[in-house]
N, C-alpha and C positions, 0 to 999 in steps of 0.2 A: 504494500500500500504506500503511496505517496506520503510524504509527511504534509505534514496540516495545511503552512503558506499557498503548498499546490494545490489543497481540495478543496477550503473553507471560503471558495470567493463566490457566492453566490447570492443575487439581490433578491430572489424571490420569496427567502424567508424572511423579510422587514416588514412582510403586512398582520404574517401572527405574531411577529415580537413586536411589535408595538404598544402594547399595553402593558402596566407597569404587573408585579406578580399579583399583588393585592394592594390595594386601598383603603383601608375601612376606615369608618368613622373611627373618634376618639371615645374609646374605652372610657366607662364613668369612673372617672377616681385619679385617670390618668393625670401625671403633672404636666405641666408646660411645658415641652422642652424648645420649641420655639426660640427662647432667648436664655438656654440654657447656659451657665458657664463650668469650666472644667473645675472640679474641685480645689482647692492649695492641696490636699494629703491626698494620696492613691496611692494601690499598692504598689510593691517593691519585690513580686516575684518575676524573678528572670533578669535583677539587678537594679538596682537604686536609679540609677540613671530613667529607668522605664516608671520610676513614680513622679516622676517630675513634670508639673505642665508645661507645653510648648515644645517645640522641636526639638531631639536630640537626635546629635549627628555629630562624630566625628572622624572629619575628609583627612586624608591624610596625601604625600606627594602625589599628584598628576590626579585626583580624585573629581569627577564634577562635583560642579553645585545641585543641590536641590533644585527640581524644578520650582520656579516661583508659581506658577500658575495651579496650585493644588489648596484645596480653600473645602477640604475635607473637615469636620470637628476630630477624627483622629485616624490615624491611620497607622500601618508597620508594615517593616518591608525585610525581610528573614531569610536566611538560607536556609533551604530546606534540608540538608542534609547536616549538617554541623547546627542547625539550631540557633547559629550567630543573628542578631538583630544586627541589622544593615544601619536602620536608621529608624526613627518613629515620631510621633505625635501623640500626645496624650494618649498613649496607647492601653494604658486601664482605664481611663474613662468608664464608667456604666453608664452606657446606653442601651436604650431599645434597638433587638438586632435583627428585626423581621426574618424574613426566610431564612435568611444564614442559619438562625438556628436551628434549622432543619438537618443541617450536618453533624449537630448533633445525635439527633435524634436518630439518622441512619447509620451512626458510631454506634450507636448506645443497640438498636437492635438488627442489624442487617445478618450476626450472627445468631440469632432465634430459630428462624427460617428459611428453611431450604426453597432454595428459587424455583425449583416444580413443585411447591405446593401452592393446592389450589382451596379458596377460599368465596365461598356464598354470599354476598354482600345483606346483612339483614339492615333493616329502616335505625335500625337502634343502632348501627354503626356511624351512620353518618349523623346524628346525631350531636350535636355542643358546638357546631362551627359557624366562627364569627361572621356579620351582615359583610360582604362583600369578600369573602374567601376568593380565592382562586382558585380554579376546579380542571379538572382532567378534566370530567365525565365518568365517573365510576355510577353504577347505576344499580338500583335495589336491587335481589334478586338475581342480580348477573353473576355468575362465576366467572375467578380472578386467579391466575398463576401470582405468586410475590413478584417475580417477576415484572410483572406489568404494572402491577402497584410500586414498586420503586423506581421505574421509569414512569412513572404519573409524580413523585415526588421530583426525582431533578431536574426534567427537563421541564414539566409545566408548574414546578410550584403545587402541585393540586394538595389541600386543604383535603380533599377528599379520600383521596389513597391515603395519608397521613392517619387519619381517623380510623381509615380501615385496618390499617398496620395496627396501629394502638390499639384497637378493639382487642386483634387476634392475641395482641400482649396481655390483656387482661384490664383492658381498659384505658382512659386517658388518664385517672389517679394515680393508674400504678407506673403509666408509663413516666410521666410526669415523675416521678419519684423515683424511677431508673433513672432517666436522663440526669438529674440531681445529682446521684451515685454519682454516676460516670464522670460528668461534671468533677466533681469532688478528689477521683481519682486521678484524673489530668491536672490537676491541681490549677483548674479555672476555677478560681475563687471570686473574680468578677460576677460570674452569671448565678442567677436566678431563674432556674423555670417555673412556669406559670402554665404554660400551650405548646403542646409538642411540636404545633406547628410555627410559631415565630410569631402568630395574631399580638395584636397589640391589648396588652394586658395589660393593670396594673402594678408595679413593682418587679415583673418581667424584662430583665438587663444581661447583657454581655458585655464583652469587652473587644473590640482590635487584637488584642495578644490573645484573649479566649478562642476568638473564632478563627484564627490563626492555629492556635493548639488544636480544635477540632477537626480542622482540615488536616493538619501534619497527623492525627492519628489516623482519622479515615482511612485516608490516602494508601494508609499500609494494607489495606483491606482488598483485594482482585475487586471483589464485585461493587465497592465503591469507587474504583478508578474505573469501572467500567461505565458507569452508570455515570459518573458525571462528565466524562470524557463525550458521551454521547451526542451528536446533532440532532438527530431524527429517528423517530421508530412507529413503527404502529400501535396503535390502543385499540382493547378489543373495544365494536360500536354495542349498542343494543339488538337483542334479539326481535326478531323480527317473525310476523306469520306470513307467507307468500300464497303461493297459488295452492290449492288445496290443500290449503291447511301446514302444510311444510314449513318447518322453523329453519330463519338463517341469522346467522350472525356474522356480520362485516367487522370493521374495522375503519380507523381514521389517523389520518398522522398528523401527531405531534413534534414540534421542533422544541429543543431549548432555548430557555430565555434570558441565557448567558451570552450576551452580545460579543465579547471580547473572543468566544469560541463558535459564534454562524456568523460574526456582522450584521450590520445594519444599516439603513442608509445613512451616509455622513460615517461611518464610520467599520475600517477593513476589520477581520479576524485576526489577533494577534497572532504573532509568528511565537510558533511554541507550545503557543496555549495547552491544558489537560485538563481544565474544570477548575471553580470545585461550585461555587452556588453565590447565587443572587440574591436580593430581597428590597420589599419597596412596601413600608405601610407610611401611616400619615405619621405616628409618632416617630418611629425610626429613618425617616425620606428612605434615600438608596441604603443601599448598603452591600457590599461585596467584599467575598477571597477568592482568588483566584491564585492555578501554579500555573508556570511555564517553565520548560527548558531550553536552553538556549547555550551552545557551544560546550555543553558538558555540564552547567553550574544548573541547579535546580533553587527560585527563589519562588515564594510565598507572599502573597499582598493583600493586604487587608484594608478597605476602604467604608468608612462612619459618618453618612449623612454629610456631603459637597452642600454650600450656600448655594452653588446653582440649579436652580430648577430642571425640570425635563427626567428624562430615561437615561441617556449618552453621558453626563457625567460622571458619574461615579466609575464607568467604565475609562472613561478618556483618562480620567486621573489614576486609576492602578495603573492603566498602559504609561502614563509619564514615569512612575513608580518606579516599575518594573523595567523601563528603558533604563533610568538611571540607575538601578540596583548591579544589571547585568554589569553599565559601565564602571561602577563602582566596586562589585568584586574586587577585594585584595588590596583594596586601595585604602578603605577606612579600619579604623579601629573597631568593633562591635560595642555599640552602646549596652547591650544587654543579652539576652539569651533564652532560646523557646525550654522552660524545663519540661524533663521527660514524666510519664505517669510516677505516682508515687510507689508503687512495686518495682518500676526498674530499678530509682534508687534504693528500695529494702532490697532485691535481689544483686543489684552489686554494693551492698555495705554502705548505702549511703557515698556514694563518690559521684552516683549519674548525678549528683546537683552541682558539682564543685565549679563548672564553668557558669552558675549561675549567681557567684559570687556578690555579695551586698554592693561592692565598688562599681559594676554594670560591667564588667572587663571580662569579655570571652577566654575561651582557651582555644589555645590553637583549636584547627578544624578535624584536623586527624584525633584528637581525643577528645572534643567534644560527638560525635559520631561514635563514638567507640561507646563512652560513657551510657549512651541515651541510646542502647543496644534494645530491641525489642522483637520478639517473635511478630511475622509481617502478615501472614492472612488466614490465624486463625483467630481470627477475632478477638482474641486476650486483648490484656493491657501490661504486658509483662512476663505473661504466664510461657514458661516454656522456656527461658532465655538458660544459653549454658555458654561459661565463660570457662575458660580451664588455662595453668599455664602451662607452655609446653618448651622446654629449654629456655627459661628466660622471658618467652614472647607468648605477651597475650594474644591470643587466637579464638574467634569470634567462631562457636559453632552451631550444629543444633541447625532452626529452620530461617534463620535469615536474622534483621538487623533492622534497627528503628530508623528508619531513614539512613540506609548508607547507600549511596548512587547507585553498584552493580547490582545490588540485589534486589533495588526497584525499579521497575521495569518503566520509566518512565518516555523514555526515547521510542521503546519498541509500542507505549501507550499510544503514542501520537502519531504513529506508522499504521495502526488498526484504526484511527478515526476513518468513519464511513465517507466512501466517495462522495462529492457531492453532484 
């Protein structure tokens, strides 16, 4: 398969991405954030430097500038592999994180459910979803592979499949109270779940470095890189009665509504691009993380409500981001650092935090990658890691590694994106 730059150039999907994921009114209870300002104290995990309001960034010889043109409330910009913060903005901020937190939520259960299972849609499923969700089209009564229901969550946002997933969990309380766990275990201490699916709730908050940590753990996941990786797929339609009496069921396609991985008009498909998810309500405006790879280096972008209006910014501005991150590899000091789940470091003795030092000061990238070692697609958060010394030299074995280049397949990710 071509890599991405050659397939993703096509105009005709700008007529279904044009509408933002969701909308909804303002939740009763909700605060203003309208004319929000960033705390003075925020946290300090991943390094002191990352609780600080305002830009941190240190450029070092030959390093660009910051784009000026980025008017995000906060944002970060991460190697994916080594976990180093590049650069950030208020990057604990708690805010309202719309759909992003959906990435969650498919961290927290993608490993429940086997992708051929198939599931009955009852009326009590789709049931607690906020005025103006954004919907696949899942429909009562229809039978659903998971499958089809997590391509209804990445690529359309659907509120609907969400609900349905959550049902098959045991509900939206219990899900809700996984995702917290999980939460908890990644050691996003920012967020608050409220709605599995990102609805705008009250007291309902992430963070830039949270959704950040969500995507770097997904990510380790096959059938999350597969699923948000994706342009276009089909969803099953409604059943149908035709000519005597004969039941058929169609289908209809869906595109994703991650602009920076189909385009749109006024704006190409990032060179690189591999997903990871979008979101748009009234409290939270845009919001987006997105990976790309690009000459070997794997970065991470996390983008919190742009002053400017519309759909296309929040994307325009990771894509400055992540221009400048690529040029900046190796050039800046790392303001801070993504830490790993709280089991990597109980399973290496407490050391997977050390590059996340109170001073904000990375460690090199070959041991922070080492440190923040984690089993990669069986859905754990740690479980399974086996470190052993062998002559002197630590040797990384066992089923793979928390984010180390070779053994995420990320290059070969964006080689499988579908023709367009």
């Amino acid at each position: 398969m071509p890599a991405l730059k050659k397939i993703a150039v096509v105009a005709c999907a700008t007529a279904l991405l044009s509408a933002p994921a969701v909308t909804p009114a303002l939740a009763s209870g909700d605060p203003d954030w309208s004319n929000a300002k960033p705390p003075a104290s925020m946290s300090t995990i991943g390094g002191a430097r990352l609780g600080q309001q305002g830009t941190q960034v240190e450029l070092g010889s030959g390093a660009p500038v910051l784009p000026k043109d980025v008017t995000a409330r906060s944002w970060i910009v991460s190697d994916a592999e080594s976990g180093e913060v590049l650069a950030a903005h208020n990057a604990h901020w708690k805010l309202p994180p719309a759909s992003t937190l959906k990435m969650l939520f498919a961290d927290t259960l993608l490993p429940k459910f086997p992708k051929t299972e198939e599931h009955k849609v009852a009326l009590s499923d789709l049931a607690g979803m906020g005025e103006g969700s954004s919907l696949v089209g899942v429909k009562e009564n229809e039978t659903y592979k998971v499958s089809d229901l997590w391509l209804g969550v990445f690529l359309r946002s659907g509120n609907d499949a969400v609900h349905v997933l959550a049902a098959m969990n045991g509900g939206v309380p219990k899900t809700v109270q996984d995702m917290q766990k999980h939460a908890d275990e990644l050691q996003a201490d920012d967020t608050t779940v409220v709605s599995p699916d990102g609805y705008d709730e009250p007291h309902q908050v992430s963070s830039a470095y949270d959704l950040t940590l969500f995507a770097r753990s997904g990510l380790q996941k096959k059938d999350f890189r597969d699923y948000c990786s994706t342009v276009r797929a089909q969803f099953p339609g409604e059943t149908k009665k035709g000519k005597h009496g004969k039941k058929t069921r169609g289908s209809f396609e869906i595109q994703n509504t991650n602009r920076l991985l189909t385009g749109d008009a006024g704006l190409s498909p990032y060179e690189g691009i591999a997903g990871v998810k979008n979101g748009n309500t009234t409290n939270a405006g845009a919001t987006y993380t997105g990976v790309a790879e690009r000459d070997g280096h794997v970065l991470l972008v996390t983008v919190m409500h742009p002053s400017a209006g519309g759909i296309l910014p929040v994307y325009q501005e990771a894509a400055r981001l992540l221009d400048w991150g690529f040029k900046a590899t190796g050039k800046v000091t790392p303001v801070g650092a993504l830490v790993p789940p709280k089991s990597v470091a109980s399973a290496s003795g407490g050391k997977a935090g050390k590059h996340a030092s109170s001073d904000g000061k990375g460690s090199d990238k070959k041991g922070a990658a080492t440190d923040t070692a984690q089993a990669s697609d069986d859905g754990s958060s740690g479980v399974g890691i086996a470190l052993a010394i062998v002559g002197g030299v630590l040797v990384l074995l066992a089923i793979g590694a928390f984010v180390v280049h070779k053994r995420w397949p990320l290059p070969e990710l964006v080689r499988r994106l579908p023709r367009r």
